[in-house]
C-alpha positions as CSV (number, residue, x, y, z in Angstrom):
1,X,10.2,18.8,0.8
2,X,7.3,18.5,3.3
3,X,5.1,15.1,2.6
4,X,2.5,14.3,4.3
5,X,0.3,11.1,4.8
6,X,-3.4,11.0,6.0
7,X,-2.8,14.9,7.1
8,X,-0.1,13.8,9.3
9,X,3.5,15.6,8.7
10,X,7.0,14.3,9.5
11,X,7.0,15.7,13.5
12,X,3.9,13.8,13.8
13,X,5.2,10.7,12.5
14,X,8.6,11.0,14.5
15,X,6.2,10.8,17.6
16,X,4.3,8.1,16.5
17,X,7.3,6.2,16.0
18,X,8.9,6.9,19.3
19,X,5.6,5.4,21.4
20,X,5.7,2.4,19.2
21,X,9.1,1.7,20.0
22,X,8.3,3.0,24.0
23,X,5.5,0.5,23.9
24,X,6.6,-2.8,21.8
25,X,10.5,-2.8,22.5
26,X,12.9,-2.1,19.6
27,X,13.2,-5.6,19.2
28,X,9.4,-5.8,17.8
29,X,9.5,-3.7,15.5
30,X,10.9,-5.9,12.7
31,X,8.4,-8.2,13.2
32,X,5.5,-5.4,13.0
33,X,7.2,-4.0,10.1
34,X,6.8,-7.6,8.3
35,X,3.3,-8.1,9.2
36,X,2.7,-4.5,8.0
37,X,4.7,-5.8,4.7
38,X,2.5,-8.9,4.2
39,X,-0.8,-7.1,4.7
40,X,0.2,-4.6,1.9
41,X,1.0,-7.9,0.0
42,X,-2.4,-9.8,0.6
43,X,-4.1,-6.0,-0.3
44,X,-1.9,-5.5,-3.4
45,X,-2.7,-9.4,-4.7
46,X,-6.4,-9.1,-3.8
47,X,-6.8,-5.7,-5.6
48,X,-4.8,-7.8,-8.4
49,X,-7.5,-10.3,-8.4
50,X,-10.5,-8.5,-8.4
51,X,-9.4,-6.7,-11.3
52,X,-8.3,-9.4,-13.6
53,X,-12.0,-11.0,-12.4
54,X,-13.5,-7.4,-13.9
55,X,-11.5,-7.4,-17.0
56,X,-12.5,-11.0,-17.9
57,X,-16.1,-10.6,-16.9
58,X,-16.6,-7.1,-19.0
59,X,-15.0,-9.0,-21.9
60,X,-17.4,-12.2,-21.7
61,X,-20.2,-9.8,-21.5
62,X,-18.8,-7.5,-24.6
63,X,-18.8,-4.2,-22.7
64,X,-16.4,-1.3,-23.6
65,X,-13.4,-1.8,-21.8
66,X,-12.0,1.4,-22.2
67,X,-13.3,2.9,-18.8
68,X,-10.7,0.0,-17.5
69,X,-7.4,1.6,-18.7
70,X,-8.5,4.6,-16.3
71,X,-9.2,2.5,-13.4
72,X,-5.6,0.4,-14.3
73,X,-3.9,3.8,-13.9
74,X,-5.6,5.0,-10.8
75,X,-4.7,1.7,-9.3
76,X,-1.5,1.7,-11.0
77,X,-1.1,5.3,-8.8
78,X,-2.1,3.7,-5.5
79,X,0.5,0.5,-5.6
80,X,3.1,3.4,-6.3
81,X,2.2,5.1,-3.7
82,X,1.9,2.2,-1.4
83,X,5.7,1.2,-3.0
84,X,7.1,4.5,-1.9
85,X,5.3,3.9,1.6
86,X,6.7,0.5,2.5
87,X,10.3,1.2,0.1
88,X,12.3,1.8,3.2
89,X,10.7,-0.6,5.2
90,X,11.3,-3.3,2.5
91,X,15.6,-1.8,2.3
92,X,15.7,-1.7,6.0
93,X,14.9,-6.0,6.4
């Protein structure tokens, strides 16, 4: 199984890894890792927010809301996807 992120495959990451450890000590890492974690967090909330702030404004105005249950799954995709991203960071701490 060969996945990719942002057109970069699992040698590249390897490498990216290694001069991030070369250049912030092993010993930063878990503190990256959980700043990396919380930004995801503050993303995921915001991306919360802003749609519950659609949802009640389309209602208020009586617009169609059914456009919304495609945009819910679309972001619905991306926090999966950002899950499976930050999954073994999250089991690693």
């Amino acid at each position: 199984m060969n996945t990719t992120f942002l057109f970069i495959g699992g040698p590249e990451i390897f490498v990216i890894l290694l001069i991030v450890v070369m250049l912030f000590g092993a010993d930063k890492i878990p503190e990256i890792a959980r700043g990396l974690g919380k930004g995801m967090r503050q993303i995921k909330d915001a991306t919360n927010d802003i749609k519950k702030e659609i949802n009640e404004s389309a209602q208020k105005q009586g617009l169609d809301t059914e456009f919304i249950e495609d945009i819910n799954k679309e972001v619905n995709q991306v926090k999966d996807n950002i899950d499976d991203l930050t999954g073994p960071i999250k089991r690693n701490m």
